[in-house]
C-alpha positions in Angstrom: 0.3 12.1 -9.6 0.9 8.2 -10.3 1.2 7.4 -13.9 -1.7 4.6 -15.7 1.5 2.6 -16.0 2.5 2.0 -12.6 2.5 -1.6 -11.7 2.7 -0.9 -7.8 2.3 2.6 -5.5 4.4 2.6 -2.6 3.3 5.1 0.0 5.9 5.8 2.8 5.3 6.5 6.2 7.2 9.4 5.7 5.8 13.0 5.3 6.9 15.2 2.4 9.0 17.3 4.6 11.2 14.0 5.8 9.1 13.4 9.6 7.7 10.1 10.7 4.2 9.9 10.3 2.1 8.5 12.7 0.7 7.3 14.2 3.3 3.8 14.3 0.9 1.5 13.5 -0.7 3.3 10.3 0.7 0.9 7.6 -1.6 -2.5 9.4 -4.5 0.2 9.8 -4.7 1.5 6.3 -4.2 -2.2 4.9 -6.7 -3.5 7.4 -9.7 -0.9 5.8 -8.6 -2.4 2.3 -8.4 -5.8 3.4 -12.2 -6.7 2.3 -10.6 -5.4 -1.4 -9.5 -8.5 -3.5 -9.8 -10.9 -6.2 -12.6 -12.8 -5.9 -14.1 -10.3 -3.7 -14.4 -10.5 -0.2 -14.9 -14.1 1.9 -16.1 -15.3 4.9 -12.8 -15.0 7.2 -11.0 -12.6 4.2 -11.0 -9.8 6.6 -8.7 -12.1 9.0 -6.2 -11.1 6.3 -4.4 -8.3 4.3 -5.5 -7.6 0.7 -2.6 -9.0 -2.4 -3.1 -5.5 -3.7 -2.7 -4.0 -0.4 0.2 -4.5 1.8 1.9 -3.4 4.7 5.6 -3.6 5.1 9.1 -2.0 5.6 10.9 -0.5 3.0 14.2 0.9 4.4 13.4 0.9 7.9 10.3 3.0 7.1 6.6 1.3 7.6 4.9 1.2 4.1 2.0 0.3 2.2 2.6 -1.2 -1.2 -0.8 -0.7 -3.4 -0.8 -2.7 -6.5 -1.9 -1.1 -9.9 -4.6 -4.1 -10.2 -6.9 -2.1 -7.3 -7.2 1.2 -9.8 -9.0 -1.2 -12.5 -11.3 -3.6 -9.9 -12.1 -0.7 -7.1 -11.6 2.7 -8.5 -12.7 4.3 -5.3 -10.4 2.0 -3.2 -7.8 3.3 -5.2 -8.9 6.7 -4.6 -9.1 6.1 -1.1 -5.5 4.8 -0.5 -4.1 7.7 -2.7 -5.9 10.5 -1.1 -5.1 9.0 2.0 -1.6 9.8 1.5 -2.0 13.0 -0.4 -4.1 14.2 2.5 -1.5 13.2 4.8 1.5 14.4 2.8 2.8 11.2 2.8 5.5 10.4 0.2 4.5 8.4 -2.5 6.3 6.7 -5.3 6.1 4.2 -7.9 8.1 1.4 -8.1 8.0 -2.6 -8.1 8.5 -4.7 -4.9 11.1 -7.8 -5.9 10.6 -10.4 -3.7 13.6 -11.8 -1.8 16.6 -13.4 -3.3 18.5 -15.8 -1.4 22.1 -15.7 -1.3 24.2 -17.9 -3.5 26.3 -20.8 -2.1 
């Protein structure tokens, strides 16, 4: 269960039981279906792109999909979607917030 308070969802491409899931190119799939999903709605040409409350990308080595909280509010059944995507799956999920990258001091 994710919490009301949960600013991002990160759902792993890894199974409860610790095996890959597949197939490899899940993450882009799943975060292609949501990419009509975003403020403003969708545009001509939006679907050319991800979603900012949808995104693929690698946490640890592992493909993910980072889901931001913003989604639950705007779409509720998007945000079922993704969740039951990953519950039917048994795909670990967690909450957590993605920092963006810090470069390294001089």
């Amino acid at each position: 269960m994710v919490s009301s308070s949960a600013k991002e969802v990160f759902i792993m491409g890894r199974t409860l039981d610790g095996k890959t899931f597949r197939p490899s190119d899940w993450a882009e799939r799943l975060a292609g279906v949501m990419s009509s999903f975003r403020p403003g709605g969708a545009t001509p040409g939006s679907h050319l792109s991800y979603s900012p409350w949808c995104i693929p990308t690698l946490i640890g080595g592992v493909k993910a999909v980072v889901v931001n909280s913003e989604l639950r509010s705007v779409e509720p059944m998007a945000w079922d979607f993704v969740l039951n995507f990953a519950k039917d799956n048994n795909l670990e999920v967690s909450e957590a917030c993605l920092l963006p990258d810090v470069p390294p001091r001089q």
